[in-house]
matplotlib code that plots the C-alpha trace (Angstrom):
import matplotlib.pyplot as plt

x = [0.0, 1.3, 1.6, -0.5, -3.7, -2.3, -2.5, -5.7, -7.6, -5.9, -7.8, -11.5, -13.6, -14.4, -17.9, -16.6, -13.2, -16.4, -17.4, -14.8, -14.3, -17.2, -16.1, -12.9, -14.7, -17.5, -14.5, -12.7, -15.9, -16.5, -12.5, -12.8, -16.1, -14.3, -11.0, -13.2, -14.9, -11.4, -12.5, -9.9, -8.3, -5.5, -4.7, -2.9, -5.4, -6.6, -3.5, -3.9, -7.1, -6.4, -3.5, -5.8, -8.4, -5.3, -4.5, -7.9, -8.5, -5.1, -6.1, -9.3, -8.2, -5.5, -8.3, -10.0, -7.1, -6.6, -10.1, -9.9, -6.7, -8.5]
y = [0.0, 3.5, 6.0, 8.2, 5.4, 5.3, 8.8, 8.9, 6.1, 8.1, 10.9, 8.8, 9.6, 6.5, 5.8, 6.1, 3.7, 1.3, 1.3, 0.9, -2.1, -3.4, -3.0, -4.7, -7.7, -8.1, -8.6, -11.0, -12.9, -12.4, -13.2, -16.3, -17.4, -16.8, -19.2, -21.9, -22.3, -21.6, -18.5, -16.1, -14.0, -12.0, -14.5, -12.0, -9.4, -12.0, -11.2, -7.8, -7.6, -9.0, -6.6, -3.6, -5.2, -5.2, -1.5, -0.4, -2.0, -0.9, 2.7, 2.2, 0.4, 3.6, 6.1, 4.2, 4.2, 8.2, 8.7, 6.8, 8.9, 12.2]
z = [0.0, -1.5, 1.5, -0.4, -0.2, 4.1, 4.5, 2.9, 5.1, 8.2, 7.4, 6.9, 9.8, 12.0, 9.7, 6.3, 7.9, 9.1, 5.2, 4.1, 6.1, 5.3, 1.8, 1.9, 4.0, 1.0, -1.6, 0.0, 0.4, -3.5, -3.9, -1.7, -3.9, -6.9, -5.7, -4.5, -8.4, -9.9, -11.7, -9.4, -12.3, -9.7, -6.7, -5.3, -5.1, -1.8, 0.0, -0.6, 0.3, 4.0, 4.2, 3.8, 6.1, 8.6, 8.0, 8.7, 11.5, 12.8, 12.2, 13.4, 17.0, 16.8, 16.8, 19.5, 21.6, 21.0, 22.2, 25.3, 26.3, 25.3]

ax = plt.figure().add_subplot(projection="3d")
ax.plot(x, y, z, "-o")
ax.set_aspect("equal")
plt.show()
């Protein structure tokens, strides 16, 4: 991931990071879907799929830990 995506998602407010989660977490669904009937085009788009899921949830556990100390 490009720190130019990073900085972006850093700046989503905690509802659009949520969507976006949501988002990521409906893809790898399809992506999974796709694998298990062999009709995956880009295997590696899985992979990067879960890192992204990681990230946000990273920046989203950061934000919740900023607000607790605030």
């Amino acid at each position: 991931m490009k720190k130019t995506e990073l900085s972006k998602i850093r700046e989503m407010s905690a509802e659009e990071l949520e969507k976006k989660l949501a988002d990521l977490k409906e893809e790898l669904f399809n992506l999974r879907f796709q694998h298990a009937i062999n009709q995956l085009d880009n295997p590696k788009r899985l992979s990067a799929v879960k890192k992204e899921i990681a990230v946000v949830k990273t920046i989203i556990r950061e934000n919740e830990i900023k607000n607790a100390e605030a």
